[in-house]
N, C-alpha and C positions, 0 to 999 in steps of 0.2 A: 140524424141529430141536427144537423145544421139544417136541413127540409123545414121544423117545425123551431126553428128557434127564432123569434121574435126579434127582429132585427131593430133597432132605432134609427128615425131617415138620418143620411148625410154622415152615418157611422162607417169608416172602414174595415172591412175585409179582414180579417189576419189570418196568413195563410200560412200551414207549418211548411218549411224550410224542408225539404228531404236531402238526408246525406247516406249515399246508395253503401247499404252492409250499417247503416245505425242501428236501424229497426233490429234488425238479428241481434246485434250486441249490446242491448237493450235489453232483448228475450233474456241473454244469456244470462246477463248478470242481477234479471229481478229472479231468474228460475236458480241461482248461486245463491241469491240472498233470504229466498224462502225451504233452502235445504237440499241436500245432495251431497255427490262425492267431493267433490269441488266447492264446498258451501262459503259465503262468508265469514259463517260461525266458526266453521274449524278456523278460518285464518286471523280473525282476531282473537280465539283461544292461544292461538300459535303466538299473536303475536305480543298477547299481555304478558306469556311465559318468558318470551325473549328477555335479555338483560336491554335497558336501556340504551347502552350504550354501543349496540350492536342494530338498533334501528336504525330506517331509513334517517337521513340527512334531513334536513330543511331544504325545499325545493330554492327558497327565497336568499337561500347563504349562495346560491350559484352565479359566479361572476360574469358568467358569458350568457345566462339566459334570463330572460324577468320569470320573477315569481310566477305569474298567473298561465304564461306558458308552460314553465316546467313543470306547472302543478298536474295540467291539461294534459302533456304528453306523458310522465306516469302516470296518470291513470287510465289512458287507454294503453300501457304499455306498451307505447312505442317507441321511446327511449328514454334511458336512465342519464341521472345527473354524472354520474361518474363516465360515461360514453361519451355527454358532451364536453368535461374535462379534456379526456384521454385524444377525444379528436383537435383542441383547437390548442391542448398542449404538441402534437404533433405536428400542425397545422403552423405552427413557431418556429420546431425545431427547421422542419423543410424550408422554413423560409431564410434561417438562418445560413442553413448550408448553402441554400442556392444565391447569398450574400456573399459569402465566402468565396463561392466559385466565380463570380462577376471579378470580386476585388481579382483574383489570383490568375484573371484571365487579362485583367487590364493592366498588371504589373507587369508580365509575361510578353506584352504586345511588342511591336515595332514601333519606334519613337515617330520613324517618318515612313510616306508611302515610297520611297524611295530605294529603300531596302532590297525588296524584290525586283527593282529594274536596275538597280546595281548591280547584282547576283546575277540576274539574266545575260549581262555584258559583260560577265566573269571576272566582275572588280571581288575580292576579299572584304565581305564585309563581316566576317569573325575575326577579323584580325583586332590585335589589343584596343585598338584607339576606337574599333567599329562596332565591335560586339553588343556596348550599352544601348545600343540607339537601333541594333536590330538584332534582339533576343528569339520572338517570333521565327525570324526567318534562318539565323542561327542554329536555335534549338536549346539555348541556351538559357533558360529562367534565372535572374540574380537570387539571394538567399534571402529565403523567406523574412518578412519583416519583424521586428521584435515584438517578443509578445507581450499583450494589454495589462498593466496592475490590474492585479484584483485587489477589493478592496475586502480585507479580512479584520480590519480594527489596527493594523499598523500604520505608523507613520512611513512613507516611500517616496523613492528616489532615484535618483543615478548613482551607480557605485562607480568608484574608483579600481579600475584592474589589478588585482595583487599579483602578489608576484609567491610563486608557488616553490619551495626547493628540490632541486633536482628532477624540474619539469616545467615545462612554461605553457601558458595560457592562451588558448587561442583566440580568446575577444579580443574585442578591441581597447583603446585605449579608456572608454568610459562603457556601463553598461546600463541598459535599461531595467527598471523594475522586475522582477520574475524572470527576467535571463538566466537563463544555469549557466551557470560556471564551467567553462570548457577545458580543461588539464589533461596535459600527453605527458606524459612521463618521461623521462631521457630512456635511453636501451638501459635493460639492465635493473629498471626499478620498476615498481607495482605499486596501479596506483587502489590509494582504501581511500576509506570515509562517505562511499556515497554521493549523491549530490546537492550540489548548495546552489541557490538562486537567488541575485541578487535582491538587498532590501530597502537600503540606503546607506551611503558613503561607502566606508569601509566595512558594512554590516551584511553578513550571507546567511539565509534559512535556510533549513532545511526540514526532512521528516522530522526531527525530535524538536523542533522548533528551539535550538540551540545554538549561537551564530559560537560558540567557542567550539564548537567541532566541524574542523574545516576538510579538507581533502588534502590528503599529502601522498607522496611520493617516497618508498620505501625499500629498500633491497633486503631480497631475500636471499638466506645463505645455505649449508646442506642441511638436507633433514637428518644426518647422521647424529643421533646423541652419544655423546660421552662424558663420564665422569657423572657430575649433577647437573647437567646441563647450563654450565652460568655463560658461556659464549655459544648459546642454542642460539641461532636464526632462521631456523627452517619455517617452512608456512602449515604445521599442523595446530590447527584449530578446533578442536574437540575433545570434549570427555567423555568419561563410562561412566554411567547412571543407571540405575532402577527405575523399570518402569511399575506402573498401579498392581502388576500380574510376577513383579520379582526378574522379569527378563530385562538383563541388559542391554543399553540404546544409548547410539550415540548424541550426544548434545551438543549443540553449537556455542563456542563462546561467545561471551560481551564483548565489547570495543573497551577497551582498559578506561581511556578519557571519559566514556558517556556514564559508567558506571559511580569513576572516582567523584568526576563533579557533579553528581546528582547527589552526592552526601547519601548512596545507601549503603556503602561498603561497610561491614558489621567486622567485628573483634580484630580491628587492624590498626593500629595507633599511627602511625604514619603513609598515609594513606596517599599525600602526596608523593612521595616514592613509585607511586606505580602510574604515575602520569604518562606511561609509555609510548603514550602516540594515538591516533583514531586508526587505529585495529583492532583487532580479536585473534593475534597468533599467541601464542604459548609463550613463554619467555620466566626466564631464569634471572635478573638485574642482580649483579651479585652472588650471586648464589647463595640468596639468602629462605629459600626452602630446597629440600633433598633432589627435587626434583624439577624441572620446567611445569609450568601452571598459569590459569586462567581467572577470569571471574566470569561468575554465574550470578543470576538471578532470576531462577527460573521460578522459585517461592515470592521473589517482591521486595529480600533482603540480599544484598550484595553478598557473595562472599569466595573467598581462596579455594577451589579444585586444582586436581592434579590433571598433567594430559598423560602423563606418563605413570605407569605404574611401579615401574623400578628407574633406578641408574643407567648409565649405558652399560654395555658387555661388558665393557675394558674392567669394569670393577668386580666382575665376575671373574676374575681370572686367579686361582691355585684357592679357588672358594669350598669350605668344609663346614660340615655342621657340628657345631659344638656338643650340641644335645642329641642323647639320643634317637634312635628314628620312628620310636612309639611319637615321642613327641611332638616332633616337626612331621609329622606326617598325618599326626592328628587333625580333623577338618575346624576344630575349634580355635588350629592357629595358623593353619593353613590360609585361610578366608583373611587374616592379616598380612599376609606375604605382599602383596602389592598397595604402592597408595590409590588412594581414594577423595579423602577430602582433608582438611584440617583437626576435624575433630578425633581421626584416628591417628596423627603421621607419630606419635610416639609410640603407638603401640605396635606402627607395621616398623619402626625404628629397630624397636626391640627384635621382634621376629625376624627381620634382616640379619642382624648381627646373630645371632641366636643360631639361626637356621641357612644361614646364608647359601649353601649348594641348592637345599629344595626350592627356596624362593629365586634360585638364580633359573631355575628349571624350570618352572613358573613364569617367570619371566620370557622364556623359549632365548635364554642366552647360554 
């Protein structure tokens, strides 16, 4: 062709360009686009059926490539947009960490090269006064540095150390932003609430994003119940529920504070009465229900469970049942013999009194 083609003087040459394995993929995709197993018909059938929103990306929405490259590269399917996300999002992370190892390597260091020719002439130089200035040759790194605010849409600061009861603090006298909150407890108490981390002044977050529930320090006393538990201090935290299939399953209580100040506590008019502290033990204040109890909100509505089923033993003692034993033996009052929740406790009232040996038996007292 080019033999017999009429050339015009002083016209340049144009020479095609070969790129070795094009020619083939060329064949390939004009012999896909005139029909086959692999055709391009099926795959734009495929891909008009698709939902839209499950299509390819915009090559040109990619932050790390220009349009006309990424256009290039899928379409000879040699890499995808999201491969080159996935590489230069990781390509971050490593860089990040190997920032981190530099700082934590230069924190870590000897202050002077004098260190090691100290050591070598068998001066102490981990002793109090010498340790800072040679860590490295020590072995001893200082504590990690305070960690960076994040910026989440709060206002942040330095907090002020509080002061925690019957436990103290092991920060320092002011605290940086996002510093947790450090509490040992004295011997003898346990410490609840989780952790809080500072937000500014006297202001601590935490998971429920609630700075009124702080971490305390708490003594627990036997788990022996008696009577209706109103001097109960033991640490049982859980109730007996239904699960979706009728089998019962233990549950875990609420923290008394997270429940009461969130205003979801349901059919309880004095609600501040059960301000009992940031826990989830069982507890009787008063003895103002039959038994030690919890709150639950495993529906989304606050509300009074029982952890206990009965009384202690002690009130089972010279226990007879009134009624006969068709009765109390029957499973339509039996199934009342232990509490449960609020919405039965006068009906397991009744059948207590009622039946009191069977439900005492029941009870395994």
């Amino acid at each position: 062709k080019q033999r017999y083609q009429r050339r015009v003087p002083g016209e340049k040459v144009k020479r095609e360009v070969r790129v070795p394995g094009e020619r083939e993929k060329r064949d390939e995709e004009e012999k896909r686009f005139r029909g086959g197993a692999e055709s391009n018909l099926g795959k734009r059938e495929e891909d008009r059926r698709r939902p839209k929103n499950n299509r390819g990306k915009n090559p040109e929405d990619n932050p790390y490539m220009p349009g006309k490259l990424a256009r290039l590269l899928q379409k000879r399917g040699l890499i995808s947009e999201e491969d080159v996300i996935e590489y230069f999002e990781k390509d971050k992370e490593e860089e990040v960490e190997q920032t981190e190892e530099i700082v934590r390597t230069k924190r870590c260091a000897d202050r002077t090269s004098q260190c090691k020719v100290l050591a070598a002439r068998g001066t102490d130089v981990c002793s109090a006064r010498m340790v800072a200035h040679c860590q490295a040759t020590c072995k001893k790194c200082s504590a990690a540095p305070a960690p960076r605010p994040t910026d989440n849409g709060e206002v942040q600061g330095k907090c002020l150390t509080p002061a925690i009861a019957n436990g103290r603090v092991g920060n320092g006298r002011s605290m940086n932003p996002g510093e947790p909150l450090n509490v040992r407890c004295n011997p003898g108490y346990t410490l609840v609430g989780g952790t809080s981390k500072c937000l500014i002044q006297d202001v601590f977050t935490n998971e429920d994003k609630d700075a009124r529930l702080v971490p305390e320090c708490i003594k627990l006393g036997s788990s022996t119940l008696s009577g209706n538990g109103a001097s109960y201090t033991g640490g049982k935290n859980t109730y007996s529920a239904k699960d979706a299939y009728g089998r019962e399953v233990k549950m875990e209580c609420d923290r008394w504070n997270k429940d009461v100040l969130r205003g979801i506590l349901m059919g309880y008019a004095d609600g501040k009465d059960l301000l009992l502290g940031n826990h989830n033990y069982c507890r009787n204040p008063g003895g103002i229900e039959p038994v030690p109890f919890c709150l639950a909100s495993a529906t989304g509505v606050g509300k009074i469970v029982y952890c206990f089923g009965h009384g202690g033993c002690d009130t089972c003692a010279g226990a007879t049942d009134k009624y006969e034993a068709d009765y109390c033996a029957d499973p339509r009052n039996t199934r009342f013999c232990l509490y449960t929740d609020k919405s039965t406790a006068n009906r397991v009232a009744a059948i207590q009194e009622n039946c009191a040996a069977t439900c005492c038996k029941m009870a395994k007292c």
